[in-house]
C-alpha positions, 0 to 999 in steps of 0.5 A: 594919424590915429596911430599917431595919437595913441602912440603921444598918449601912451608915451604921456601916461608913461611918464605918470605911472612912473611917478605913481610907482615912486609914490607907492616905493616912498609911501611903502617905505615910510609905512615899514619906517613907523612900524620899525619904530613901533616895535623898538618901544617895547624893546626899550621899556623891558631894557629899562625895567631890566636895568632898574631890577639889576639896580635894586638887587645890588643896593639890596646885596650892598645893604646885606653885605654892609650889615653883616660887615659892622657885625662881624666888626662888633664882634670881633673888636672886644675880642681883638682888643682883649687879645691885644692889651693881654699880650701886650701885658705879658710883654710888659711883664716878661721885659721885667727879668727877660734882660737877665736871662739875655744876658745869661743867653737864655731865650725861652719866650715867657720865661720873664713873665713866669719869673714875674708873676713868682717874684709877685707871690714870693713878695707878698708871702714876704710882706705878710710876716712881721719881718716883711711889714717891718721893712714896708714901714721903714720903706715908707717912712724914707718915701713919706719924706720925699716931697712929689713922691709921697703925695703919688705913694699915698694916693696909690696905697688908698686905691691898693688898699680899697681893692685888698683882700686884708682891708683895712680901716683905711679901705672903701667899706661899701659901695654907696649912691648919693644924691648930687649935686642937685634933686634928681641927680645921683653920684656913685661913690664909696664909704669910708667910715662913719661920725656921729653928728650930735645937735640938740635935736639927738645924735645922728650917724654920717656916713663919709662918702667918697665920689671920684670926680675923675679918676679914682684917686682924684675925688671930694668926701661928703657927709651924708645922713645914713638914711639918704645913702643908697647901697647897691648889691655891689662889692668894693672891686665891682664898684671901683670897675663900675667908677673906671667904666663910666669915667671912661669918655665916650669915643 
């Protein structure tokens, strides 16, 4: 009988370590679990901080790339045009007389273009002898008969005489600036002769002002007093380049 009763309660206390066993393994696990998950925190955080750092460092690369873009684009764009509009100038003047050397079956690049420039110089040799200014004014006089022509041929002469080296008493004499067209405000024009206003009160000296409105030949004249006017250390031609540079509108 006893042998009997032990052999029940070892039999009954079997059943209860196993499950003391299944505690302990689950316990274990769960244990080994959380400090899995411990450790996967700081990895996370240093691949974060990793991810941030590549990203500051390629805005900073694309900042310097952009920077350095835009000032090899100033840079480069004024020399670009320049070399543009002179090419395409000597172009436009080698086309003049490069027809007749195709027709000749000469074909030397820049050969027109000399041909133009030495037909230019020939002309104005030709124009300053009594013979070439007798046949410009017989030219004239045909052209100032011509309704819609001569209005253009006037007003290119006056610009073509400003910027001549034998001015004229027609030419701009100097560079002026004026008050207008209100207090505080200034226009920039050119001088193209003087009156003498006389009133009761003595004779005071104009000076005619002329102010480009939008293009050098398109503009109004005004009298001013010669003590208003302004004269800047300026000559004609620089002058006609500074109306042509602020007439020019903003892009």
């Amino acid at each position: 009988m006893g042998d009997e009763k032990s052999a029940i309660v070892m039999t009954s206390r079997e059943p209860d370590r196993e499950a003391d066993r299944e505690l302990l393994i689950h316990v274990a696990e769960s244990g080994g679990g959380g400090g899995s998950h411990d450790d996967s925190k700081p990895s996370s955080s240093s691949s974060s901080h990793h991810h941030s750092g590549r990203e500051t460092f390629s805005k900073v690369i694309r900042s310097w790339g952009s920077k350095k873009f835009m000032t090899g684009c100033v840079i480069l764009f004024p020399i670009a045009i320049t070399f543009y509009v002179t090419w395409w100038f000597i172009h436009f003047v080698d086309g003049f007389f490069s027809p007749i050397y195709a027709q000749l079956g000469i074909d030397i690049f820049g050969l027109g273009f000399v041909t133009s420039i030495t037909f230019i110089f020939v002309v104005g040799v030709f124009m300053s002898s009594w013979l070439g200014a007798s046949v410009l004014s017989l030219g004239e006089w045909f052209i100032k008969r011509m309704p819609f022509v001569r209005h253009i041929y006037n007003a290119s002469k006056q610009i073509g005489a400003a910027i001549s080296p034998d001015q004229n008493t027609q030419a701009f004499k100097e560079v002026a600036i004026i008050r207008h067209p209100r207090i505080g405000e200034y226009a920039f024009g050119f001088i193209t002769s003087s009156v003498t206003l006389q009133n009761y009160a003595g004779d005071e000296e104009l000076c005619c002002v002329y102010v480009p409105t939008n293009h050098l030949y398109i503009g109004d004249i005004f009298l001013v007093s010669t003590k208003d006017v302004i004269r800047p250390n300026l000559s004609v031609r620089e002058g006609i380049g500074e109306d042509s540079t602020e007439s020019m509108p903003d892009i």
